[in-house]
C-alpha positions in Angstrom: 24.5 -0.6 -17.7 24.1 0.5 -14.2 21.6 -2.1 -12.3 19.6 -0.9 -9.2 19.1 -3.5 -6.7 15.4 -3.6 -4.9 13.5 -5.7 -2.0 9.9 -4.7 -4.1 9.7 -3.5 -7.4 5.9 -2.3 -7.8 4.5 -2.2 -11.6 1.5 0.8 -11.8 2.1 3.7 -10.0 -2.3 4.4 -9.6 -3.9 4.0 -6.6 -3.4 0.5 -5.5 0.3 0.3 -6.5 0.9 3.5 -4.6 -1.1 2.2 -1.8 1.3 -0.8 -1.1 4.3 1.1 -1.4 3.3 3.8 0.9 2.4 0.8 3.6 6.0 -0.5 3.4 7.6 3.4 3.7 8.5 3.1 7.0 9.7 -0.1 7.1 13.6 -1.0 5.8 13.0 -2.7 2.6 13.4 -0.9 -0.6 11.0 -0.2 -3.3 10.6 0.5 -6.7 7.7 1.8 -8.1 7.7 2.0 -12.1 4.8 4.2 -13.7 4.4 4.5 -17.5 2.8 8.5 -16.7 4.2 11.1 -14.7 0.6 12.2 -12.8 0.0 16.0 -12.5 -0.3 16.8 -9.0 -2.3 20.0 -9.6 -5.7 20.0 -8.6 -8.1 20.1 -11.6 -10.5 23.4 -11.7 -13.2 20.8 -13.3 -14.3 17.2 -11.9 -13.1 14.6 -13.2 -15.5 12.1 -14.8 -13.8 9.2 -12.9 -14.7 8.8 -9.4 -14.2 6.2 -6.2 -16.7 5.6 -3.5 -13.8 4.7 -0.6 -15.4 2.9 2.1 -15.0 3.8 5.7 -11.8 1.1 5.5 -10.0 2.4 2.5 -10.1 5.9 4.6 -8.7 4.1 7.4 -6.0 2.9 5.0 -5.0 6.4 3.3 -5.2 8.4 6.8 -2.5 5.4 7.7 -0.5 6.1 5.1 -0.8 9.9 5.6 -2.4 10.7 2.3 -6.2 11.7 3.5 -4.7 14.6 4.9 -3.6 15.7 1.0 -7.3 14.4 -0.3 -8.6 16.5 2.8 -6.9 19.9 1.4 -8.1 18.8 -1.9 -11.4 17.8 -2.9 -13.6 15.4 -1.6 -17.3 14.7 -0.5 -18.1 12.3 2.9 -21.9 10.7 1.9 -24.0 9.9 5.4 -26.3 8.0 3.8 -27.2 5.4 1.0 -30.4 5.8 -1.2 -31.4 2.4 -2.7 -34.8 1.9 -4.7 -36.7 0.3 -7.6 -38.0 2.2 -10.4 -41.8 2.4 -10.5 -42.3 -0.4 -7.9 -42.2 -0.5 -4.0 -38.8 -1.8 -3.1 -36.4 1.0 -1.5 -34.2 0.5 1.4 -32.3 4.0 3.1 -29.4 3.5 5.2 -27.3 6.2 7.1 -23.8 6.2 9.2 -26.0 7.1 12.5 -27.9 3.4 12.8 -24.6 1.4 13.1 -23.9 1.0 16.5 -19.9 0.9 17.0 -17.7 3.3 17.8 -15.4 2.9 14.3 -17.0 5.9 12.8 -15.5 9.2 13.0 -16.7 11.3 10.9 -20.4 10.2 10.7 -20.1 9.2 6.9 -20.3 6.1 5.7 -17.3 6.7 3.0 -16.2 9.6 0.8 -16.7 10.4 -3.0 -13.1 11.4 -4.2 -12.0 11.5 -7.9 -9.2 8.9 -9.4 -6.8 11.4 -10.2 -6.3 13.0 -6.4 -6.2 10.0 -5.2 -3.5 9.2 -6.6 -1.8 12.7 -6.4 -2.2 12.5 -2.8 -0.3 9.1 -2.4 2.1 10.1 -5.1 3.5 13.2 -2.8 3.9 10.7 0.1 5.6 8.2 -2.1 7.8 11.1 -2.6 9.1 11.8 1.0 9.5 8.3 2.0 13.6 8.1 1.9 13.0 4.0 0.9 11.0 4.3 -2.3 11.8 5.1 -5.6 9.9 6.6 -8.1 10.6 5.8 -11.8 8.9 7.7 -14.0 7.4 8.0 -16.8 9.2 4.4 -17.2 7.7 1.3 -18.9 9.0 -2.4 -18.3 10.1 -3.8 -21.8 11.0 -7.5 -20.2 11.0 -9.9 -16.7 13.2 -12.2 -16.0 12.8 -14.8 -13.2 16.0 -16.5 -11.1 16.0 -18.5 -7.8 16.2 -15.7 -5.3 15.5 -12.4 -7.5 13.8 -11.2 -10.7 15.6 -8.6 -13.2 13.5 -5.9 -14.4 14.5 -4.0 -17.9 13.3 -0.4 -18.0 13.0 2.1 -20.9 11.8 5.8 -20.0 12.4 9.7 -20.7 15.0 11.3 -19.2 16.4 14.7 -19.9 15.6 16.4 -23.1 13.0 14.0 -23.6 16.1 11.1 -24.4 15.1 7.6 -23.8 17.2 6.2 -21.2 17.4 2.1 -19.8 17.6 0.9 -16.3 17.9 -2.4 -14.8 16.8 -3.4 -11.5 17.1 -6.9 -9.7 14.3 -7.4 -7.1 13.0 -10.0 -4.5 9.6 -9.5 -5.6 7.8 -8.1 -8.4 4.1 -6.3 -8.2 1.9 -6.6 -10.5 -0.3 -3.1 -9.9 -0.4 -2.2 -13.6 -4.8 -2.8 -13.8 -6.9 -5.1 -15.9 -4.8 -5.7 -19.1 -1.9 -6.4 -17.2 1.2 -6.8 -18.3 3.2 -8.8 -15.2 0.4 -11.0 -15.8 0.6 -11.3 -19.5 4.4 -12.1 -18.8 4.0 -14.4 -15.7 1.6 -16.4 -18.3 -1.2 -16.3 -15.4 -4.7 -17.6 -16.6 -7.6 -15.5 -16.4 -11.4 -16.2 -16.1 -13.5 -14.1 -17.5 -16.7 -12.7 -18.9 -18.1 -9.6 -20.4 -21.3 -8.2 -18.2 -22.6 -7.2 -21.7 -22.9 -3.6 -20.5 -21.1 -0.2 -20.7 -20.6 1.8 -17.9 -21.6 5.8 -19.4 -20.0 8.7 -16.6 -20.3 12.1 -16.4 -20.5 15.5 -13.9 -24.3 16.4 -13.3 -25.5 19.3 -12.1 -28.5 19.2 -10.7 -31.7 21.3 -9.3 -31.6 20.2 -5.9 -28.9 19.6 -3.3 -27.7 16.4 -3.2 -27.7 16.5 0.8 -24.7 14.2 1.1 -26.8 11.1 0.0 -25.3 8.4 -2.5 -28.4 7.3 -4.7 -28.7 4.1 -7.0 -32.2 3.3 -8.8 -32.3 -0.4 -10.3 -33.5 0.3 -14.2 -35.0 -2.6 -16.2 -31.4 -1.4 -18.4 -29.1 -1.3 -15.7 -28.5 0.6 -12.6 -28.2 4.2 -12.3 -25.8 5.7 -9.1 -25.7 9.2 -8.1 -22.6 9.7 -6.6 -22.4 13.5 -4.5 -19.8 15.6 -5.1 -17.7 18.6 -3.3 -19.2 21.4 -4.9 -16.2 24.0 -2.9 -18.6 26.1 -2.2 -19.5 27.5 -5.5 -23.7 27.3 -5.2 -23.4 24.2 -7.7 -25.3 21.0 -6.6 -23.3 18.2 -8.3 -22.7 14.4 -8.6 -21.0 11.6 -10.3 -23.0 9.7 -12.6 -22.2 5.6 -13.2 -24.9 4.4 -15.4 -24.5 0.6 -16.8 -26.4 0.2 -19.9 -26.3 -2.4 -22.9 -23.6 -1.0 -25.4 -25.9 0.1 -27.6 -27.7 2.3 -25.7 -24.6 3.6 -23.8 -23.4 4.8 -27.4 -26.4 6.3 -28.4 -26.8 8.0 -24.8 -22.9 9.3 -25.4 -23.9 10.2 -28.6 -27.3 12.5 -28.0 -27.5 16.3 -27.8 -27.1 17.8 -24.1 -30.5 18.8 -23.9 -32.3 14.6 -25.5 -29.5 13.4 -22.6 -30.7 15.7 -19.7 -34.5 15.0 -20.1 -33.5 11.1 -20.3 -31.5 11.5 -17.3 -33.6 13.1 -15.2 -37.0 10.4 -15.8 -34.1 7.9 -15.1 -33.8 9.3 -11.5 -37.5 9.6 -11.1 -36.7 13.5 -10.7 -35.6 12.9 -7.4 -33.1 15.7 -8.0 -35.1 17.8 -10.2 -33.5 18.9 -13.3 -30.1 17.1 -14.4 -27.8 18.5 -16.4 -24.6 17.3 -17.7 -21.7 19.5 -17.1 -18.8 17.5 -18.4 -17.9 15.3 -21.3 -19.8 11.6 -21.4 -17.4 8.9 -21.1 -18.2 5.4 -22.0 -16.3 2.3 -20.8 -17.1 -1.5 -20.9 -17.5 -3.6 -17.9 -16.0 -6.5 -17.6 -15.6 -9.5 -14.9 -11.9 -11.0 -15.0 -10.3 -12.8 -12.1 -6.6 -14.1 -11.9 -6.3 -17.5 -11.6 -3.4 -17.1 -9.3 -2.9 -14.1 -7.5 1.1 -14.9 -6.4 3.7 -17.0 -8.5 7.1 -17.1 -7.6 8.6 -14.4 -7.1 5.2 -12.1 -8.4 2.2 -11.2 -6.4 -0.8 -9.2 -8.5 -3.2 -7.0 -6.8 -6.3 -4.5 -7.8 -7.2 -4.4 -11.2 -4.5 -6.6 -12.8 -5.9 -9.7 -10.2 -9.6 -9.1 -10.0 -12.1 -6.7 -12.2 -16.0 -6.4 -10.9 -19.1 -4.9 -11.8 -19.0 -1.4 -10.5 -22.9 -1.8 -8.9 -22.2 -1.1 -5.4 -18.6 0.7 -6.0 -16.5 -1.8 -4.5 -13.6 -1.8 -7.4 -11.0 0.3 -5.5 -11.6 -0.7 -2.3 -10.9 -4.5 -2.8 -7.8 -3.3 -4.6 -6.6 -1.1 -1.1 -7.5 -4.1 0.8 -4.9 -6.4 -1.5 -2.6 -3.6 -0.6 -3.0 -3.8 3.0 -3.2 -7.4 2.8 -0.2 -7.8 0.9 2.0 -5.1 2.7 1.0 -7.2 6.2 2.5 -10.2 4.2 5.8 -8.7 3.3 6.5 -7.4 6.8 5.3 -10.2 8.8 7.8 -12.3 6.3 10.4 -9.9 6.4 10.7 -9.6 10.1 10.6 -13.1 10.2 13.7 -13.5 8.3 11.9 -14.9 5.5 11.7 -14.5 1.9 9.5 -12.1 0.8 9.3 -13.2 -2.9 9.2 -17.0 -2.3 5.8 -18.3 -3.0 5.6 -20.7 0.0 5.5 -17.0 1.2 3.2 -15.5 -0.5 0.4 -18.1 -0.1 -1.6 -16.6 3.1 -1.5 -13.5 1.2 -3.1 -15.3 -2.1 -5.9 -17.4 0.2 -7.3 -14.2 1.9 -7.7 -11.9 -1.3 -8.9 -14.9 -3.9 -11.1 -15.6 -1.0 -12.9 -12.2 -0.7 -12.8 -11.5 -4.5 -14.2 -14.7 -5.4 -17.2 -13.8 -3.0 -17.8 -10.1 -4.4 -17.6 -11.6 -7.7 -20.2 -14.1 -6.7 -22.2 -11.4 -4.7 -22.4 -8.4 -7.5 -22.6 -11.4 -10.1 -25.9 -12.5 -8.2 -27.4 -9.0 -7.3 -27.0 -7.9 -11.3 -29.0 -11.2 -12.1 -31.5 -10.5 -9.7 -32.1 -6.6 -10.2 -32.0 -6.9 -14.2 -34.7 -6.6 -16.6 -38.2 -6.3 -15.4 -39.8 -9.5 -14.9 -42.9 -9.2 -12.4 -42.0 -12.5 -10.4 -38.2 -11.1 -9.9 -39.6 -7.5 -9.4 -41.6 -8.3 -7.0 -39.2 -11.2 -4.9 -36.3 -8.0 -5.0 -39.0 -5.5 -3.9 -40.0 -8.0 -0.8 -35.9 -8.2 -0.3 -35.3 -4.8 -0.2 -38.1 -3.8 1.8 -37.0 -6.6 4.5 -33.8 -5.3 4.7 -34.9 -1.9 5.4 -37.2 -3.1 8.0 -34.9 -5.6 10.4 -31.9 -3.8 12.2 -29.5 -6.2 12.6 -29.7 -7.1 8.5 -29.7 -3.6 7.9 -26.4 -3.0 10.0 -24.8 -6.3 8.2 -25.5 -4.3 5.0 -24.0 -0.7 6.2 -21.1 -2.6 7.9 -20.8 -4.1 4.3 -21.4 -0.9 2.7 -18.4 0.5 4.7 -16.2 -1.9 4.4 -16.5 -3.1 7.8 -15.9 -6.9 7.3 -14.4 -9.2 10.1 -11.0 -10.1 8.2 -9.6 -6.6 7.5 -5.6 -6.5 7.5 -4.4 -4.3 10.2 -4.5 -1.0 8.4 -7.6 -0.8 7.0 -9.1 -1.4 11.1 -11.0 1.3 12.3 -8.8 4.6 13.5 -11.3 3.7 17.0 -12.1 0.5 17.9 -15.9 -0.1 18.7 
C-alpha cells in the first residue's frame, strides 16, 4: 500500500477544519485534510436553513485566508445593528456598529449572516489552490495509530467508478475538526463533560412583511429565545431571515409538526409582530442543543478544535466563531513551533495552544450557561432584575461598547488573524 507522508493531517473538512488548513497554506508544512462528503460548490437557488452569525473577527479571519472574497460573490447579509428585548415587559437594549469608537470596523456592520454551506464552499476552493494541502475526499478514517514522533492514519474512500480505495498516511499531528460526535476524540479516549440544555433548537427561512433593515433581532420567551437572523434577499423584493428558536422538545416537535398557516400565526405573536406577517418559506428543521466540552483539547500527538472540543448554546450565535478562533489559535501554534524548530505534534507543544482556547470556552460556556438561567421562564423577581440589566446596559456607554466589542468578537486575546484588517 502506498503511504502518504504529512506534517497535519486535519479530520472534517467543514468550516473550522478548512479554516486551519487554509491558515497554514502558505507556510511549508504539508496538510491533509480528510472529509467524509465531497461539498457542492454550487450556490443554492434556496436558503439554506443553517446559518452562522460571523463576528467582525471571524471576517477578519476568512478575508485572511482569502475566502470572503468567494462569500462576497456569493451570498451574504452584513447586520449594523443588534435588537435585544423582553416579551411583554420593559427590558430592551439596541446596539449598532456606529457607537463603537475604534477604527477596526470597515464595513460599518457588526458581523455578517452567511449560510453553513458557502462557507464552507468558499474555503474549500482556497483549500484547492494552495500547492501544500491535500484534499481527500469523500474519505473516512477507519483507524489511528499513535508512535513517538508520528501518527498513521488508515483511509477508506470512493475513487473511480465509485470503487472503494485505501490510503495510508503518517503525520506529525492529527486534527480533530470532525464536530460534536467526534471521532479522533472517541479514538484518543478524551473525556467529555456534558449536559443537555433540555431544548431543541427549530430553524427555518421566513419571509416576512416588513424589511428586515439589516437588524439581528432576539426576543427572550418565557420558552426560550427567538433570533431573527436577516438575510441577503439578491434583490428579488423578498424580505427574509433566519429563524433559531430554542424551545422544550416538545413543543419544538409539535411547532415542526403544525400546518404552515397554525406555524405562521404562532410565529409572528412570538416576535411581537415586529415584522408583521411571518411566513415560513422553507422546510422546519429541528435539532437538540447540547453543552459538551473536551476535557483535554491536545493529547500527544492530537489537538481538537470547534465542535469536536467545545458545543454551546446557540443564544447569542457564538458556535462558529469560537471554532475559527481555535483555528487561528491553533494555526499561530503550529507556525510559531515550526519555525522554532520544534515539534509541532509534541504536547509539551501544544499546551499554550490548549490554555488559551479551554480558557475562552470555559468562560462562554459559563456566560451563555448563566444568561439562559437568567432569561428563562417568567418569574416576576427574575423578569424584572433582567429588565433592570438590560435597560442599564443600554443606558451606560462604556458597558454598552464592552457588549458590541463582545458582540463582534472584539476581545483582547485574539490570535493574529482574527485582529482587525485596521488597527483602532
Amino acid at each position: 500500500m502506498n503511504i502518504q507522508s504529512f506534517d497535519l493531517a486535519i479530520i472534517g473538512g467543514g468550516m473550522v477544519g478548512l479554516a486551519l488548513a487554509n491558515a497554514l497554506a502558505d507556510s511549508d508544512l504539508s496538510i491533509a485534510v480528510i472529509e467524509g462528503r465531497t461539498p457542492d460548490l454550487s450556490l443554492p437557488v434556496d436558503h439554506e436553513i443553517r446559518v452562522s452569525a460571523l463576528s467582525q473577527a471571524s471576517k477578519n479571519l476568512l478575508s485572511r485566508l482569502g475566502a470572503w472574497a468567494h462569500i462576497e460573490q456569493s451570498r451574504h447579509q452584513p447586520y449594523q445593528g443588534m435588537q435585544v428585548w423582553d416579551q411583554d415587559s420593559f427590558g430592551k437594549i439596541a446596539f449598532d456598529a456606529s457607537q463603537l469608537k475604534t477604527g477596526a470596523v470597515t464595513d460599518g456592520s457588526l458581523g455578517a449572516i452567511v449560510e453553513n454551506s458557502i462557507i464552507q464552499a468558499a474555503l474549500w476552493q482556497q483549500a484547492e489552490q494552495a500547492s501544500n494541502i491535500t484534499l481527500f475526499h469523500p474519505f473516512h478514517c477507519q483507524s489511528v495509530a499513535m508512535g513517538d514522533k508520528e501518527s498513521w492514519l488508515n483511509l477508506t474512500g470512493s475513487g473511480e467508478e465509485n470503487k472503494s480505495v485505501t490510503q495510508a498516511i503518517t503525520t506529525k499531528l492529527v486534527v480533530g475538526a470532525d464536530g460534536a460526535n467526534s471521532w479522533l476524540r472517541s479514538q484518543a479516549d478524551i473525556p467529555l463533560t456534558s449536559w443537555d440544555y433540555g431544548h431543541h433548537a427549530l430553524v427555518a427561512t421566513i419571509e416576512t412583511d416588513l424589511p428586515h433593515d439589516a437588524i439581528a433581532r432576539q426576543a427572550f420567551l418565557p420558552q426560550g429565545p427567538l433570533a431573527f437572523l436577516p438575510l441577503d434577499n439578491q434583490g428579488n423584493g423578498q424580505n427574509l431571515c433566519s429563524i433559531v428558536w430554542s424551545l422544550p422538545p416538545e413543543q419544538a416537535a409539535e411547532l415542526k409538526a403544525c400546518d404552515e398557516v397554525e406555524f405562521n400565526r404562532r410565529l409572528t405573536t412570538a416576535i411581537d409582530n415586529r415584522l408583521g406577517y411571518c411566513q415560513v418559506v422553507s422546510p422546519r428543521g429541528v435539532f437538540p442543543l447540547k453543552m459538551r466540552y473536551a476535557r483535554s483539547f491536545a493529547k500527544e500527538r492530537i489537538a481538537l478544535i470547534g465542535d469536536a472540543a467545545h458545543t454551546i448554546h446557540p443564544l447569542a450565535g457564538l458556535g462558529v466563531n469560537l471554532g475559527f478562533l481555535d483555528a487561528a489559535s491553533l494555526a499561530q501554534t503550529i507556525l510559531d513551533n515550526h519555525q522554532q524548530g520544534k515539534d509541532i505534534g509534541e504536547l509539551a507543544n501544544l499546551r499554550s495552544f490548549e490554555r488559551w482556547r479551554k480558557s475562552e470556552a470555559m468562560q462562554m460556556i459559563a456566560a451563555m450557561e448563566s444568561f439562559k438561567q437568567l432569561f428563562a421562564g417568567a418569574n416576576p423577581v427574575k423578569k424584572l432584575v433582567r429588565d433592570l440589566g438590560l435597560v442599564a446596559v443600554d443606558k451606560v456607554p462604556p458597558v454598552k461598547e464592552m457588549f458590541i466589542r463582545h458582540a463582534m468578537g472584539l476581545t483582547d486575546d485574539l490570535p493574529e488573524l482574527s485582529k482587525p484588517l485596521i488597527e483602532s
